[in-house]
N, C-alpha and C positions, 0 to 999 in steps of 0.2 A: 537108664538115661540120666545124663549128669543135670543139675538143677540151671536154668535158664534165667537169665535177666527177666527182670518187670520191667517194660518200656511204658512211656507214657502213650496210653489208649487214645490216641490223637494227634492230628497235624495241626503244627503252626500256617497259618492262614494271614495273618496280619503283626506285624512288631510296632511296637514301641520304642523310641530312643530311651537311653541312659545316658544322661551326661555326665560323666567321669569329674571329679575334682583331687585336688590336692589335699594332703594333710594343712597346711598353712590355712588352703580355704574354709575346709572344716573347721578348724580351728576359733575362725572371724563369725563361722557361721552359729554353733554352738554359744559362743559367747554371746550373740545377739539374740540367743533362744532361750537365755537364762539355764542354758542345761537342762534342756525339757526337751525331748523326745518330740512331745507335742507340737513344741509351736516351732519347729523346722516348716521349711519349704520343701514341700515335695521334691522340685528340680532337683534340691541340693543332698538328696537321697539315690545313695547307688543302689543298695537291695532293700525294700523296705519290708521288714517284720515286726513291724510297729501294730499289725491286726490282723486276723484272716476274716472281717467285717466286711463285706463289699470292698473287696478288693480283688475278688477273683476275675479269672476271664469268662465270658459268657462262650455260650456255644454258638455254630451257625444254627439251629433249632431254635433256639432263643432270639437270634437276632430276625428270625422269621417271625418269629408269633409278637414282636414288635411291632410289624407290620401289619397283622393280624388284628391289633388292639381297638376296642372300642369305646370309645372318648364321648359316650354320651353320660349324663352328670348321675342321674339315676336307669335301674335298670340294665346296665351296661353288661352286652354280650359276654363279656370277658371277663366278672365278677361269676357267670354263673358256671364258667368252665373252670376257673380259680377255685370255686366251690366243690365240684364235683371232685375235681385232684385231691383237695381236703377231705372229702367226706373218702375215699375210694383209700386216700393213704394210712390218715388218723383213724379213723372212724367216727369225728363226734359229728354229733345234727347241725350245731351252731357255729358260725364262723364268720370273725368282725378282720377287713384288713386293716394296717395302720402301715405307716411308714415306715416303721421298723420297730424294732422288740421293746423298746425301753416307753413307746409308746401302749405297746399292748400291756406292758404291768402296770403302768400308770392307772391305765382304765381298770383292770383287777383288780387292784389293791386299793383304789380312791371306793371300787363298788364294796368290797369283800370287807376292808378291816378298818379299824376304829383306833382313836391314839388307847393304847394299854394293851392288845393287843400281842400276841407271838406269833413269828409266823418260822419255821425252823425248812429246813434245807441241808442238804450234804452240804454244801458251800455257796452259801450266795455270790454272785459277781458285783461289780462296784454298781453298776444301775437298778438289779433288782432289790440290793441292800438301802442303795437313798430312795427308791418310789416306796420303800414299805417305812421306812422313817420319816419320812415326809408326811404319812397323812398320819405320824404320832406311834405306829406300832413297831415291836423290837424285831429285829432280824437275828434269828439263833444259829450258829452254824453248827452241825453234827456229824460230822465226817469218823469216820473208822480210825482209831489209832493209828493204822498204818499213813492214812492220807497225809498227817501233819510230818511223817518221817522219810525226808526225798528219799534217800537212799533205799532205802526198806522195797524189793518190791513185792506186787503183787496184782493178781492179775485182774482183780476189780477194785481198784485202789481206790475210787469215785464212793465206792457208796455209802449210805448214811447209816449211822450207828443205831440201828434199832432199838437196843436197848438203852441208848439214851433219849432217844424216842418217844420209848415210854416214860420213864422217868420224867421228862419234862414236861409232859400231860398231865401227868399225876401230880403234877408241885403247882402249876398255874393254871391243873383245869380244865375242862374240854371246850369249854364255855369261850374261853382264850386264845384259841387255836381256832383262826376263821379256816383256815388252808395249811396244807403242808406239802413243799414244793420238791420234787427233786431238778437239779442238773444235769443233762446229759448231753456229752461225757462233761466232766467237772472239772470248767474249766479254771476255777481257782486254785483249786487242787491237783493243777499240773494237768491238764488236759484227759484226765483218768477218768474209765469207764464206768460203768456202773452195771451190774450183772441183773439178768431177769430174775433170780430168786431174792434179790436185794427188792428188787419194786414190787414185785408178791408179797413180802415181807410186810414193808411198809405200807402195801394197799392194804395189807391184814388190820393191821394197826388200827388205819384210820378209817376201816370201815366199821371195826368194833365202836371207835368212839365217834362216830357219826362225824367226821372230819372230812371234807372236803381233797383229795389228791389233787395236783397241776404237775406238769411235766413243764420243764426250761426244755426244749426241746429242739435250742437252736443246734445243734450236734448230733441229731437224732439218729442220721444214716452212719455217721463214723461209729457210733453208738452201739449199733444194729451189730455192724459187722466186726466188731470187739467179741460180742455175743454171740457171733456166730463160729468163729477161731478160738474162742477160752470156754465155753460153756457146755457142758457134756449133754448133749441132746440136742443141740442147734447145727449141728456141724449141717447139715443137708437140709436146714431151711433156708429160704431165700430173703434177704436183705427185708422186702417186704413184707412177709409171713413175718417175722422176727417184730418188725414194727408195730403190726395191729395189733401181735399182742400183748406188745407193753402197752402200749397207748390204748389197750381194751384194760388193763389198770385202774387208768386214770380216770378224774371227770372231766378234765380240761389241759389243755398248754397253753400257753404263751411262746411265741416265735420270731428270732429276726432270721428272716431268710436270705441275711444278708453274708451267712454262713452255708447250711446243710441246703439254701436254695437257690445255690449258687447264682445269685443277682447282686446287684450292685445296693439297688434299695427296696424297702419292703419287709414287713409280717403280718402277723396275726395272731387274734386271741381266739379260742376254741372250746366249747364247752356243750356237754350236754342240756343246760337246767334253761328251760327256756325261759324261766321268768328272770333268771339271771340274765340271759343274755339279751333279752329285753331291754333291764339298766343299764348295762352296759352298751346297748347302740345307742340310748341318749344323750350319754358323756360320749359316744365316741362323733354322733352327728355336732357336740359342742363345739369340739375340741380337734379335729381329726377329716369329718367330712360325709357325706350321706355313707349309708351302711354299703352301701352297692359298688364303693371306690374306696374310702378310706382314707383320703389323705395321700392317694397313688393315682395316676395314670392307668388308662386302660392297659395298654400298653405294661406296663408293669407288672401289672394281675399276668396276662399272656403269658409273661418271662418268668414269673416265679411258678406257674404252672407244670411250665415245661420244666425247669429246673428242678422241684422236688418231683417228679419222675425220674430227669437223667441221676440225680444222685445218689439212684437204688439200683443204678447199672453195676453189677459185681463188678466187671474192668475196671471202672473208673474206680471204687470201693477199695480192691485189692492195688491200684497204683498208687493210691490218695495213703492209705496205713502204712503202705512200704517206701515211702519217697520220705516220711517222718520220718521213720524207723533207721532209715539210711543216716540221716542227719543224725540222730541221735547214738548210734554204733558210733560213727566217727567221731564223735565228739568224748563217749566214754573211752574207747583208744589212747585218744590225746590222755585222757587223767582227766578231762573236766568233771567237776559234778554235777548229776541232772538229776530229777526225777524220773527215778526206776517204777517200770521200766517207760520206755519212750508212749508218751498221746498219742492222739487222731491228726491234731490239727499243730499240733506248735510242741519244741522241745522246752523246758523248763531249766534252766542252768540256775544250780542251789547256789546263790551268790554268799550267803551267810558262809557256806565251807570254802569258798574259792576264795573271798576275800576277810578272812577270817582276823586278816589281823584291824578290819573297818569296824567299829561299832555298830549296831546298829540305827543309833541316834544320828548315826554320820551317811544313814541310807546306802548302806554296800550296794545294793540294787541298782538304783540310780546312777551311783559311780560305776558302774559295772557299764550300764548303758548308755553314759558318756564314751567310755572308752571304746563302744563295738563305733560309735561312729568317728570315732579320733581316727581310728585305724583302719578302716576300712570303707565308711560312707554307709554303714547299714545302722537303722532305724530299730529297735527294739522296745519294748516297755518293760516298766520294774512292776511284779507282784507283791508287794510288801508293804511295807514301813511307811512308803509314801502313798500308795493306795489305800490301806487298810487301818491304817496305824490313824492317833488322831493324836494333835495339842490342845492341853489343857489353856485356850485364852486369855485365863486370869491368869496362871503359871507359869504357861509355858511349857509345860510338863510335859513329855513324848510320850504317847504309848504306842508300844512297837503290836507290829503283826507277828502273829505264830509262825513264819515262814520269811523267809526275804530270796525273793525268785527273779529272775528275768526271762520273761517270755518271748523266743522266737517264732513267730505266729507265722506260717506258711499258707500265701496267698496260693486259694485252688486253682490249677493250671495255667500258672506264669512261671514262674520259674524254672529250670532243666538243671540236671544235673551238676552241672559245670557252675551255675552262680551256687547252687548250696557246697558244693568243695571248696569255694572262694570263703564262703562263710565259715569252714570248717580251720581252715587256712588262719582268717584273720582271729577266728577266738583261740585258734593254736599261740599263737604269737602274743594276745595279751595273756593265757595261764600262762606260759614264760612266765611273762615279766610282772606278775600278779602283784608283786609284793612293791613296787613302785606306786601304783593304783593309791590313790586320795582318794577319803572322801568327802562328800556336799552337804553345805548347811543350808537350807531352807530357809528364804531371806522375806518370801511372800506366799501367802495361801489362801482359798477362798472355797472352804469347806460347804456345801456337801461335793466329792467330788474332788477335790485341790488337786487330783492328777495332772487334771487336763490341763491345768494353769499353771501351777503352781513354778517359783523361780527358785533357782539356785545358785549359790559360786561355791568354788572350791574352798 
């Protein structure tokens, strides 16, 4: 029997407009955004891949247990079915909500670590890099050779270099290492997996040197089902089987479910140690909201319930890998360059080789992400030089990132076929014309962070 289409496991029930513009308008509109991705207006965005962060579509399931929510301030019916879904999916005892991820590390890293501090990671992302610098400790990245090399693939390009691992326990001490987190899937590292014998590895590690594991776990079902397609002995367990027993690894996650839980807003911290999680529901009642709500809506807990169940449904699993996968074929066709082979959540286009004649003091990334909205009204973000990279403030002095990326971040169940061939279309037309492409000097920034903000002109 000849191989069959993957349709998208679901009807459209309600749309959204898109307000089409011009080139001309774009134009007025970018300039007034200082060349920031960021501080566009939504309206003025035709396809946005600017995040796969709450920005997905919710289900009719979810838009039920909305209804369902229980909005009393403690206690609340609806934290203790939000708990159970945690304990049933993860397996840890303890579980604090917050409003979303960068909240849950905050609380981890203000309880866990001390300024002097290492805390190492395949790849940190830009918020769990500034919550562990912020209260003074270094953030290590140790990713696989292969991870820093787009081209190169491999089938768990996400995971963390063991053997530097160790190495850098042994230089600063076990004493120095509150935590060691992984990623999954990594997404600075180009949205790449991470393999179950990679998180065996590193629970070895760290349970020789009495160190703490945490899972980033905002990716955790594309994650799953990585490991279940490349991993010789997972082929015939189920998305869920797959989960418990990474996350039986770990002693805790950290979560925005504004991803893998498919809501709009929302996460959670998770941990076995109860006297830990003790501390942490008094910074979290500070800061956040009684333990029983979190800085969420009843209503909210409801939706992320139901959502980390629907996102262990294989259908949705096997649409959600192969709708990326699709984009990212097409785009390797064209000649672009991405990180091999294609993520979960979002294609990676190696802006350092596409615009190779940009320095990268002159942020090719950036200009890359100018240009997807000059030509076509789509929203992108740069991995690089501008996220990563820092200036020296007495200097001046750039220091670039190990990579310079542009992230097409595929919001879960909005988009169809036809808008990512648009997308395929318009990055057809700027590799064209690649060698026109300028790049942007950075005229304003306000570190930690200067992503979000930061301004540019040509």
């Amino acid at each position: 029997m000849a191989a069959r289409s993957i349709i998208e496991p679901f009807r459209i029930k309600s749309v959204e407009p898109i307000r089409m513009t011009t080139r001309e308008e774009r134009e007025r509109y970018l300039a007034e955004a200082a060349y920031n991705a960021f501080l566009l207006r939504a309206e003025h965005v035709l396809i946005d891949l600017l995040t796969d962060s709450g920005t997905g579509a919710m289900s009719s399931e979810q838009w039920a247990s909305i209804m369902r929510g229980d909005e009393s301030y403690a206690g609340a019916t609806s934290f203790y079915h939000f708990e159970a879904v945690i304990h049933d999916v993860f397996g840890f005892r303890y579980v604090l909500p917050t409003h979303q991820g960068r909240a849950a590390e905050r609380i981890l890293f203000s309880t866990m670590c001390k300024p002097g501090d290492v805390v190492p990671n395949n790849t940190h992302f830009d918020t769990t890099r500034a919550n562990i610098e912020y209260v003074g400790a270094r953030a290590v990245d140790l990713p696989i050779p292969q991870g820093r090399q787009p081209a190169t693939p491999h089938p768990f390009k996400g995971n963390m270099d063991v053997a530097a691992l160790e190495a850098l326990i042994a230089d600063v001490g076990a004493a120095r290492v509150p935590l060691v987190m992984l990623t999954i899937t990594n997404n600075s590292g180009g949205g790449q997996p991470v393999s179950m014998a990679n998180v065996k590895a590193v629970h070895g590690i760290c349970r020789h040197h009495g160190i703490p594991l945490y899972i980033d776990a905002c990716r955790f079902a594309e994650n799953c089902w990585f490991i279940r397609q490349r991993e010789a002995g997972y082929e015939d367990r189920s998305p869920r089987e797959i989960a418990r027993e990474l996350f039986g690894y770990a002693d805790g996650c950290t979560m925005s479910a504004k991803k893998d839980g498919l809501v709009n807003i929302g996460g959670f911290l998770a941990s076995n140690d109860e006297t830990l999680a003790r501390a942490e529901s008094r910074l979290l009642i500070l800061t956040e909201g009684f333990p029983t709500y979190g800085g969420l809506a009843g209503r909210d807990l409801e939706a992320m319930a139901t959502g980390l169940q629907e996102v262990l449904h294989e259908d949705y699993l096997r649409y959600r890998i192969a709708s990326t996968g699709y984009l990212g074929r097409r785009l390797t066709e064209i000649g672009v360059p991405i990180v091999q082979p294609p993520g979960g959540h979002a294609i990676y286009i190696d802006a350092a080789a596409m615009l190779a004649h940009v320095p990268a003091r002159m942020f090719p990334g950036q200009a890359l992400v100018a240009e997807l909205y000059l030509a076509g009204g789509i929203r992108a973000v740069e991995i690089g030089s501008v996220m990563f990279g820092t200036t020296d403030l007495q200097t001046g002095e750039e220091a670039t990132a190990p990579m310079e990326l542009v992230r097409l971040a595929i919001p879960r169940r909005v988009y169809t076929q036809s808008h990512i061939d648009y997308v395929c279309e318009i990055v057809e037309d700027i590799f064209v014309q690649r060698s026109q492409i300028r790049g942007l000097r950075m005229v304003w920034q306000a570190p930690p962070l200067r992503h979000f903000t930061a301004r540019f002109e040509r």
